[in-house]
N, C-alpha and C positions, 0 to 999 in steps of 0.2 A: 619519165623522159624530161621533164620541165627541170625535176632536180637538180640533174646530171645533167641539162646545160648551164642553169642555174650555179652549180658549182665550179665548171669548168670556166663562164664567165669570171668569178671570184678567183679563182688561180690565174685567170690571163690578167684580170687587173693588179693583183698584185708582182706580178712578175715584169710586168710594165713599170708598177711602181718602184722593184726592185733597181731596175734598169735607169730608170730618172732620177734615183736616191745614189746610183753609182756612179754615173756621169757627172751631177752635182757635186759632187766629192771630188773628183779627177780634177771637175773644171776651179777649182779652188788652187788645188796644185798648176794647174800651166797659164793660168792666169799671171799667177805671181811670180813663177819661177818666168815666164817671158818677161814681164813687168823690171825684174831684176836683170833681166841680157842673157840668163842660162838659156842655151841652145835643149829644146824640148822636141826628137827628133819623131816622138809616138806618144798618142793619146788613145788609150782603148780602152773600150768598157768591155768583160768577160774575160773570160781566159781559154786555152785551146786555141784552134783551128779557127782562123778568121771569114768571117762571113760574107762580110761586106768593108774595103775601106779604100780612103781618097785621100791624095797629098794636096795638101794646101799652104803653101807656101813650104818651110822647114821641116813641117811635123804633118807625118801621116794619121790622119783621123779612121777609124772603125770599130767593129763592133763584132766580137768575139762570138762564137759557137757558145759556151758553158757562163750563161749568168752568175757567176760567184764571188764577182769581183770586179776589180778594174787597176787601171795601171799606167803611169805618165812616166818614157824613159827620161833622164836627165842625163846629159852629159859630165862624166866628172863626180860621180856621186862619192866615190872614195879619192884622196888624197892616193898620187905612187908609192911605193914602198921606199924604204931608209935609202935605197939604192937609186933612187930615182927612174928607176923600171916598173913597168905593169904587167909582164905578160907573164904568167901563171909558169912556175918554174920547178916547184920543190916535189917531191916523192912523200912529203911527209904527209897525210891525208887531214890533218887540222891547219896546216900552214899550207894546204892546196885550196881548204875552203876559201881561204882568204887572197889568195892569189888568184883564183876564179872568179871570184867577187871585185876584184879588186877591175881583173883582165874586162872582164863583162861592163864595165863602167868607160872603159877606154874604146868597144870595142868599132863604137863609130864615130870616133874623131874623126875630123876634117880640118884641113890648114884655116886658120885662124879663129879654132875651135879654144886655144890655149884661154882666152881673156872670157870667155863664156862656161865654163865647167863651175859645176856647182859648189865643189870643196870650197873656191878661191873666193866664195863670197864671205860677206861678214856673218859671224853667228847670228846676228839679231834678226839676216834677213833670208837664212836658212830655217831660223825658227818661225817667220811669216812661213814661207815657203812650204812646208811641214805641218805646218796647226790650220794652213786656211783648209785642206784640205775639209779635217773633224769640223772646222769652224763652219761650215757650209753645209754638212749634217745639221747641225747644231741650230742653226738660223732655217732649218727647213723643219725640224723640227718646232721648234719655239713656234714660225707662222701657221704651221696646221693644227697643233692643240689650240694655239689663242685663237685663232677664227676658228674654230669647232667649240669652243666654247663660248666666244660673243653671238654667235651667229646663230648653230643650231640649239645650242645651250647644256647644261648636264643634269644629270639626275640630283636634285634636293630632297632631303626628309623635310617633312612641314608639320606642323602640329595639329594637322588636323587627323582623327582616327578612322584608318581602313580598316580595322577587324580588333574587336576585343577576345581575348584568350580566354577560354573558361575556367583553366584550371593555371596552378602551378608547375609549372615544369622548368626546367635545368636546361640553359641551352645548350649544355652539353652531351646531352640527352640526346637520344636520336629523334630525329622531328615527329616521322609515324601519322599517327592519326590524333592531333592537336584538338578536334572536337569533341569527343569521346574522351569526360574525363572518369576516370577508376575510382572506386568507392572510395580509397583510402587518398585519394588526390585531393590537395586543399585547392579550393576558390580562390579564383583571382582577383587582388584588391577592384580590378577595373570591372568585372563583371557585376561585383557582391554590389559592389555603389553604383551601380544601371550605367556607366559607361554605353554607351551606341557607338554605332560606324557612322562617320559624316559628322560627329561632333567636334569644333575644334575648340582647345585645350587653350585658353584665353589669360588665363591669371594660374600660377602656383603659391601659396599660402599669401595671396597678396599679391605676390610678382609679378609684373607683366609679360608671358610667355611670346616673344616676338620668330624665336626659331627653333628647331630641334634641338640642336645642342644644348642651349640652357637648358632648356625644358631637360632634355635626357638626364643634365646633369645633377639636376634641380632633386628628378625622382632617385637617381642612386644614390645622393649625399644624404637623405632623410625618409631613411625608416622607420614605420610608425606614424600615426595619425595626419593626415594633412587636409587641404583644403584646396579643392580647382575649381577655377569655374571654366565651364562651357559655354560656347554659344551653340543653340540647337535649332535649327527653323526660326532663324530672327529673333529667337531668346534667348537671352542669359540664363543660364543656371549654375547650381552650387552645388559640389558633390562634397561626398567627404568618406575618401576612401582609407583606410588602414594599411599601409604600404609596409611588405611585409622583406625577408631579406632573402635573397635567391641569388643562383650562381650565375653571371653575365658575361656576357666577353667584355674583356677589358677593351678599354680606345687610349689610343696615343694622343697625345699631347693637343692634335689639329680634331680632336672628336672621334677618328676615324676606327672602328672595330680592328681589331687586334687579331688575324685568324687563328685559332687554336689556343688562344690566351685567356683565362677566365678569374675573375674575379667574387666576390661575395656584397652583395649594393644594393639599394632596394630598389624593390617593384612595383611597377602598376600594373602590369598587363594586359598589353595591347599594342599593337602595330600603326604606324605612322604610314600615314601616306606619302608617296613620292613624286612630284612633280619633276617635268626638264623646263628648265628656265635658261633664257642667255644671261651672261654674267657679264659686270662690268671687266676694265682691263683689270684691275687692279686685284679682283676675285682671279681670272683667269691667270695674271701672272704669279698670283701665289701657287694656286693648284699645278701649274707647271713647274716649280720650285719643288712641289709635292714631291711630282712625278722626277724630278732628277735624284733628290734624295732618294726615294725609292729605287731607282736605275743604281746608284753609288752602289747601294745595301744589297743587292742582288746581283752585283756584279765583284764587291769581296764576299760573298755569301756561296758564289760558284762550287769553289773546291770542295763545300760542304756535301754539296747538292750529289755530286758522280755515284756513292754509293745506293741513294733512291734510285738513281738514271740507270747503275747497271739491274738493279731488281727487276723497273717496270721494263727495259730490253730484254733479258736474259732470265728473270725469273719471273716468279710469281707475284712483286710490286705493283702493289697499287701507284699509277702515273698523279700525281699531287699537281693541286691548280695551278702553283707556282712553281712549279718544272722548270727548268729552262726548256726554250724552244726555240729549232734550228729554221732554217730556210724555206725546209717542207712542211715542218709543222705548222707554221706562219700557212705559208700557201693553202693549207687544207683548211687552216680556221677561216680564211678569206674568202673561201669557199663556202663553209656552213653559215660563214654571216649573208650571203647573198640567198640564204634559204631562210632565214629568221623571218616568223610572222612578226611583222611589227613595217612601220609607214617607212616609206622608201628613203626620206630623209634623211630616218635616223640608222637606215644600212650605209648613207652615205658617209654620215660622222661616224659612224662606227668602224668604220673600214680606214677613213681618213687618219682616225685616232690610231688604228695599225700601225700604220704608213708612218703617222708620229713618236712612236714605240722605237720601232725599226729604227729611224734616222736618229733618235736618240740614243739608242743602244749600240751603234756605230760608232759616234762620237766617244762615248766613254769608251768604248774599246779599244779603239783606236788610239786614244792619249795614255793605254800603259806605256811605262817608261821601259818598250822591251822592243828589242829588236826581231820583227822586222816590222813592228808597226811605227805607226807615226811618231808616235808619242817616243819610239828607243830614238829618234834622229833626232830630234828636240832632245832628249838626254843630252844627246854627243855634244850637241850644237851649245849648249848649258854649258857642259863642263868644259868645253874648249876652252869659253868666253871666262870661267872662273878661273882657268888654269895660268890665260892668258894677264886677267887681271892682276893677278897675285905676282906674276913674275914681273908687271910692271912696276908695281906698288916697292916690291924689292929690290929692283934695278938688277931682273937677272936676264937673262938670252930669252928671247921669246919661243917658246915650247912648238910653235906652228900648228898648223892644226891634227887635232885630235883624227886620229885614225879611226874611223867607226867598224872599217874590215874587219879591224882585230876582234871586233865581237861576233864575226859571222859566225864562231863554232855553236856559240851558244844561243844565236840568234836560229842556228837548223834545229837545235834541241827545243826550243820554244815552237817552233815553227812545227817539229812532231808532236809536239805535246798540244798545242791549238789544233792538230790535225784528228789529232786519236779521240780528241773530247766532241769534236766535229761530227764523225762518224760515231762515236757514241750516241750522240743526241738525235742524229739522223736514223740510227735504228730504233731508240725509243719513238720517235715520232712518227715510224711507219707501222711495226707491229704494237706499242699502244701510244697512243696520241693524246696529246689534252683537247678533250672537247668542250664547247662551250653549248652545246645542244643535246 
């Protein structure tokens, strides 16, 4: 029973959270689109059937039935057509999209609405308008990894030894039963030279060993004969192990293990212990630099991904740790971290780092240059501003603004194709799910 409220709490927090990471995003948008004079007549968070909402002043505030989203109307968001008309007119079903697009934009004018419509402003402040939205992810993100890491801290390797390995083995290898080594299985340089647990690894051939990394890199750059000292109960000691060459997972560039990528380096064998330290700013804004790099790579990495996604929905796939994961599968993991044995704090950073995931996984989404996201208005608002440049620089007629309608056909073919990969991910993460338990 503790569970299962136990996890229900984790789903309501995160859906809460969802909710606060989507109103923070809106509130970017009608900030600045008022900020700018654009008449903003609705601010909602959710979509569907409204729940609850209030006028205040101009713009009606509420909060939708279906947390999936949110939404700020603006007045004027497309330019009229050649003809100076908006109201949806043609039989053609591709030049209707845009004529309903176009009509839906006009469709709550008000007398002395003309000097407040969004088209009529400058591009530069279309593009505020547009990016503060992500920018407000982005800065909620950025604040909960940096305080989750100055505050509660992150996991470090250290050089001091949690377990020595007895044997040789490949971590390619299935893990098994690592105590139990096979008659034919060689000894581990770390064991053969009396390596202990709780020794820390002080000096390599001389070196002064001050963090993992060197140290790591210290043993896979030289195989064959070396020299550590330890300190052990207040003493120094001198080992001298024979580091021999085995297959490892390779690390990128920042140290960091490479998953499913193996190299050939040498070995000591044995495990490093891990402490959670807080980090200064300077550590913390690297590793969140980490973490956008990684967002970028996993975000052109998607298209790859759908073939694993439809196995582990529809066949017999194994669901892979780095899946993409939808709305629900978020919610369910928010869940099983509120059952994690481990001190309450680190459910809280653990959950927050979610939270920080999330709001940055938004942001980058949101700035593809596709319509109907943010990032496609920012295109428009771009090339308007180049189009416009270039016919000044030429002394030609000013082009006026860029019609963004025109892109509604392909803006609904994007909008199905983010729909259908939506509901893909949504099946993978109900019938198999990534677990982190």
């Amino acid at each position: 029973m503790t569970t299962i409220l136990l996890t229900l709490l984790g789903i309501a927090l995160f859906v809460l959270g969802l909710l606060v990471s989507i109103a923070w995003h809106e509130l970017g948008h009608l900030t600045t689109a008022k900020m700018f004079g654009i008449r903003v007549p609705q601010y909602m968070v959710g979509f569907g059937p409204t729940v609850w909402s209030r006028k205040k002043g101009e713009t009606e505030y509420g909060i939708k039935a279906i947390p999936a989203g949110g939404y700020i109307r603006m007045i004027g968001m497309f330019p009229p057509g050649a003809d100076g008309r908006i109201e949806a007119r043609s039989t053609s079903p591709w030049r209707g999209m845009i004529e309903d697009a176009r009509s839906a934009a006009y469709e709550e004018l008000e007398p002395g609405d003309e000097k407040r419509l969004f088209y009529t402003r400058k591009p530069w402040k279309r593009v505020i308008v547009m990016f503060a939205g992500p920018f407000m992810n982005l800065v909620l993100a950025v604040a909960l990894f940096v305080g989750v890491c100055m505050t509660f801290g992150m996991e470090k390797q250290t050089t001091e030894v949690a377990g020595v390995q007895k044997c040789v083995f490949k971590q390619s290898d299935d893990a098994g039963d690592r105590d139990a080594c096979p008659k034919a299985q060689q000894t581990s340089p770390g064991y053969v030279a009396g390596l202990r647990e709780g020794d820390v690894i002080t000096a390599f051939d001389g070196e002064p060993m001050k963090d993992w990394n060197t140290l790591s890199e210290r043993i896979r750059a030289n195989p064959g004969p070396a020299v550590i000292t330890v300190e052990r109960d207040g003493r120094e000691l001198t080992l001298n192990p024979v580091l021999v060459r085995n297959e490892v997972l390779k690390k990128d560039a920042d140290g960091e293990p490479v998953r499913g990528q193996y190299v050939t380096a040498g070995y000591l064998g044995f495990a490093a212990k891990s402490v959670i330290e807080p980090l200064s700013l300077g550590e913390s804004v690297d590793r969140m630099g980490d973490m956008v790099e990684n967002g970028v790579e996993s975000l052109i990495a998607l298209p790859s991904k759908v073939p694993d996604l439809w196995d582990a929905a529809f066949g017999d796939g194994e669901r892979k740790d780095d899946s993409p994961v939808g709305v629900v599968g978020t919610a369910r993991i928010s869940g099983e971290v509120m059952n994690l044995d481990m001190p309450t704090q680190s459910i809280v950073a653990f959950f927050l780092l979610i939270m920080a995931t999330f709001n940055l996984s938004l942001f980058l989404f949101n700035m593809l240059p596709l319509l109907p996201l943010d990032g496609g208005h920012i295109a428009g608002a771009l090339w308007e501003s180049l189009r416009r440049t270039i016919a000044k620089v030429f002394r030609r007629p000013d082009p006026g603004p860029f019609d963004v309608a025109k892109l509604m056909p392909v803006a609904y073919v994007v909008a199905g194709i983010f729909i259908c990969f939506t509901l893909l991910v949504l099946v993978a993460d109900v019938v198999n799910p990534v677990k982190i338990t």
